[in-house]
C-alpha positions in Angstrom: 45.1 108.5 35.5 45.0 105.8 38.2 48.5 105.5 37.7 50.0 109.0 38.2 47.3 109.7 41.1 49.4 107.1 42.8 52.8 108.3 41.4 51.5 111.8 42.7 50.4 110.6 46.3 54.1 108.5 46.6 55.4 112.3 45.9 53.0 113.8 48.5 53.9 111.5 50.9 58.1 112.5 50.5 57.0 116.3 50.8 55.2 115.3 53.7 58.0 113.7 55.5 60.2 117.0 54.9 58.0 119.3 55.2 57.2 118.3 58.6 60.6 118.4 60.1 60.9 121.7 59.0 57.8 122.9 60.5 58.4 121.4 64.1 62.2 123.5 63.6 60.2 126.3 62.5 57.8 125.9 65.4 60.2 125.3 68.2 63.3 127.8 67.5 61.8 130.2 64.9 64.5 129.7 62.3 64.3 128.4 58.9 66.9 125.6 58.6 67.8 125.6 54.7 70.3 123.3 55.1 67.2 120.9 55.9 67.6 119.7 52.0 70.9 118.4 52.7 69.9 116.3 55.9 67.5 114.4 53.3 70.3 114.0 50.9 72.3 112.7 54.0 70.0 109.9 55.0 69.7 109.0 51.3 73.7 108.1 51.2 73.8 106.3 54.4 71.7 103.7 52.7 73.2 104.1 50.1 76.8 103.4 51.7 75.4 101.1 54.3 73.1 98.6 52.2 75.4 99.0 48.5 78.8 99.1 49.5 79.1 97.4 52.7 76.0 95.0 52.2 74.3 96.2 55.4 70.6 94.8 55.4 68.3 97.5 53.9 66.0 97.7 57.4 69.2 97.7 59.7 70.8 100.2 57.1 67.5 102.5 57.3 67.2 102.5 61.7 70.8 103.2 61.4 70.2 106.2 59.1 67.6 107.8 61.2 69.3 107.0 64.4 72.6 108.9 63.3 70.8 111.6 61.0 68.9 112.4 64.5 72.0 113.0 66.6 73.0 115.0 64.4 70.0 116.9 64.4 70.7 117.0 68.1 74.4 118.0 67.6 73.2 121.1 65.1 71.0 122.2 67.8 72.7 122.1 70.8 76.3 124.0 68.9 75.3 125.3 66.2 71.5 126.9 66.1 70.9 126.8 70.0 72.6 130.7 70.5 70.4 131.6 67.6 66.9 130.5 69.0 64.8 133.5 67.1 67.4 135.4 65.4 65.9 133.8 61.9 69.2 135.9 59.9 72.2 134.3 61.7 70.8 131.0 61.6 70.1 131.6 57.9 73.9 132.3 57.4 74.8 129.2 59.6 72.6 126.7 57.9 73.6 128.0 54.7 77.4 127.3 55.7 76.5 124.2 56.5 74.5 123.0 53.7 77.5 123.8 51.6 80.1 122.0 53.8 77.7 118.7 53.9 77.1 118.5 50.0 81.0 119.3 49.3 81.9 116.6 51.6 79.3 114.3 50.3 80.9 115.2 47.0 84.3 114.1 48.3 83.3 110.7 49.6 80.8 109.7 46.8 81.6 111.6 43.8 79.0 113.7 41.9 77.8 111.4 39.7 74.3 110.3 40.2 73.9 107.0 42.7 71.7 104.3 43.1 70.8 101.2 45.0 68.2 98.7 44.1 65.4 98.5 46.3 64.3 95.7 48.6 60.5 96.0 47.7 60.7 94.4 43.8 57.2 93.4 44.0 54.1 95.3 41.8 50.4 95.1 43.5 47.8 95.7 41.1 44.9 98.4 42.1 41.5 99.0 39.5 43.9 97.8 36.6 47.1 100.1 37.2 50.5 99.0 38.4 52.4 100.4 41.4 55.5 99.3 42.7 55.4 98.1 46.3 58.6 101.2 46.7 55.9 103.3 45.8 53.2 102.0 48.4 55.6 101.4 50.8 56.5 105.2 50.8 52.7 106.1 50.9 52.4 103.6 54.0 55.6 105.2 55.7 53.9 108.5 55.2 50.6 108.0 56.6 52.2 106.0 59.8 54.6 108.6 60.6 51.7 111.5 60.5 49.6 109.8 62.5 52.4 108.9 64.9 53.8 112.5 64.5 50.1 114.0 65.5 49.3 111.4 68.4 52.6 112.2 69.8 51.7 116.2 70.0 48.5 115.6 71.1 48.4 113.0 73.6 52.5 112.8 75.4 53.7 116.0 77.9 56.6 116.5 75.3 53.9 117.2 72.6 51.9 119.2 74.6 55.5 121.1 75.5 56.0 121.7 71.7 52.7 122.9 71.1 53.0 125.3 73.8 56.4 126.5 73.1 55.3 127.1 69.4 52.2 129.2 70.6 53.6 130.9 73.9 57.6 130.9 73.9 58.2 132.8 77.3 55.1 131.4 78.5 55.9 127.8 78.4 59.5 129.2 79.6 57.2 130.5 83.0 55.8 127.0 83.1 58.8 125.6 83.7 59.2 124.2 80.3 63.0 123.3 79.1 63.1 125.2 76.1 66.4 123.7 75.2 65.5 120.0 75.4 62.3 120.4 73.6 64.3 122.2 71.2 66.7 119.3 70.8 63.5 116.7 70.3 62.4 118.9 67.4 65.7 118.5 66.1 65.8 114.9 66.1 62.1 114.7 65.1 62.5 116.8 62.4 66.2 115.6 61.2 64.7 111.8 61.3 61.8 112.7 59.4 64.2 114.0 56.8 66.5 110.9 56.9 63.7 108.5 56.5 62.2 110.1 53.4 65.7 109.9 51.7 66.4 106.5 52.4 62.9 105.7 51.3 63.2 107.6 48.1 67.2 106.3 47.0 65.6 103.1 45.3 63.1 105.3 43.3 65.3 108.8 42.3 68.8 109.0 41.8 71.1 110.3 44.7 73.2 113.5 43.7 75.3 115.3 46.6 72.8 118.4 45.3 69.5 116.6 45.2 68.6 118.3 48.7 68.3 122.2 47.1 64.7 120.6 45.2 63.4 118.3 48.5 63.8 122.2 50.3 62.5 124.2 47.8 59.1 121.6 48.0 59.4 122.0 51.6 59.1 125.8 52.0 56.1 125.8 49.4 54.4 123.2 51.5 54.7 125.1 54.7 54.2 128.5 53.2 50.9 127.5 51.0 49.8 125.4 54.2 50.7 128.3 57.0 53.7 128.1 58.8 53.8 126.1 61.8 50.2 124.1 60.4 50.9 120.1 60.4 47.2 120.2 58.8 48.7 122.6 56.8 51.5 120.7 55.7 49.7 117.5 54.7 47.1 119.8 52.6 50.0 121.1 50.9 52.1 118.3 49.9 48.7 116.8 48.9 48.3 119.9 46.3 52.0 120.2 45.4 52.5 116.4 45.1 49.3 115.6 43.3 49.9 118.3 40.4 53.7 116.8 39.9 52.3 113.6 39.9 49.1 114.1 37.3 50.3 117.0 35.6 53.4 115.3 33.4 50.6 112.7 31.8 49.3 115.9 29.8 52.4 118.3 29.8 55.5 118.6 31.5 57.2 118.2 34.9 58.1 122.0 33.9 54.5 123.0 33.3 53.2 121.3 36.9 55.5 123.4 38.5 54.7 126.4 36.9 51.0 125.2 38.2 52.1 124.7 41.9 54.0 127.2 42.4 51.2 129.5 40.3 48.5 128.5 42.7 50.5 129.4 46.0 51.1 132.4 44.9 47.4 133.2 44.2 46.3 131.1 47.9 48.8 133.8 49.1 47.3 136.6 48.0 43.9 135.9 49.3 45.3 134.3 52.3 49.0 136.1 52.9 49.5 133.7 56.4 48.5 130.1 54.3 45.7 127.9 54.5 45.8 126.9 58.1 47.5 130.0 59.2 47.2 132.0 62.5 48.3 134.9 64.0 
């Protein structure tokens, strides 16, 4: 039991990391960015490219990663999703587009068989007599940091405090003198980075397929919509829940089962609460 409550907080802390990134798009531009999946799956090859085929050291290869996933979160922003700020069905069709181009060209340059690369963190630590790998803690660790950094950064610097009054107040914070666009760019990054560390963190654990971002979304929108859209305390509840049950739930049953459970349980929250745990008007 030990074991998979650890297996299932290592998943938590993945969901997490997505989750998030699309919250803080949510939050700043009021679109859903479903190509969000694929910018996971991109910063899963780039180590995967970087640290297995051109022998890149696996830290360098990860800062590199998050450094070129987050331009490009910057780049989608500023030409492809900035004309669409709150027009949630274009930017659908646009991130749809591109979700489609990235996996086809990931396909191109890696092939769709499944890819690995052998993590740097081969040690097990030993907790109240189960095993966990130190991939595994180190994910939990990365997790934990980044929320807390993520949650001091909104609370305590002027471009947090812009980002929670954008996601409140849009033409309000626009009155303040606010730039909408640049905040909206830093969400982008934020959230693209966030992305792009959780799939180079995961590639030593999972198997990389040019499709593997379609399930990393689908977790994502449960998380947000079970926590209440635009809730960071709503998102760490969530992947919590959703992570837990995947984690604890295959020692009795099934993976198949444990989603039927998740997804089972949001839909009942829903009903009692149609805006989420932690959401607000």
């Amino acid at each position: 039991m030990i074991q998979s409550i650890l297996n299932g907080l290592t998943l938590s802390a993945i969901y997490i990391l997505v989750s998030l990134g699309l919250t803080l798009i949510l939050s700043i531009m009021n679109i859903v960015q479903l190509a969000h999946g694929e910018i996971y799956m991109i910063g899963a090859y780039l180590v995967y490219f970087l640290f297995s085929i051109f022998g890149v050291n696996f830290y360098v290869s990860l800062l590199v990663s998050i450094l070129l996933v987050g331009g490009f979160g910057i780049f989608m922003e500023r030409f492809l999703f900035r004309r669409y700020t709150g027009d949630p069905e274009r930017a659908m069709i646009i991130s749809i587009g591109l979700m489609l181009v990235l996996q086809n060209i990931v396909m191109f340059l890696a092939g769709g068989d499944a890819r690995a690369y052998a993590s740097p963190f081969t040690s097990v630590a030993r907790l109240f007599h189960a095993a966990l790998s130190w991939e595994r803690l180190v994910v939990i660790i990365t997790g934990i940091i980044l929320v807390t950094g993520l949650f001091l950064f909104v609370r305590f610097t002027k471009q947090g405090q812009a980002m929670l009054a954008i996601s409140q107040e849009r033409e309000g914070a626009a009155i303040q003198g606010i730039n909408i666009n640049r905040i909206a760019s830093l969400a982008m990054f934020l959230g693209s980075a966030l992305a792009a560390v959780a799939g180079g963190l995961v590639g030593g654990l999972f198997s990389l397929l040019p499709t593997m971002g379609s399930f990393a979304l689908m977790k994502g929108i449960a998380v947000i919509v079970m926590g209440g859209l635009g809730s960071i305390p709503g998102v760490i509840v969530g992947s919590l829940f959703l992570g837990l049950i995947d984690g604890i739930m295959p020692m009795f049953s099934s993976v198949y089962v444990a989603g039927l459970i998740g997804y089972g349980t949001i839909i009942l929250i829903l009903f009692f609460r149609p805006k989420g745990i932690w959401g607000h008007d």
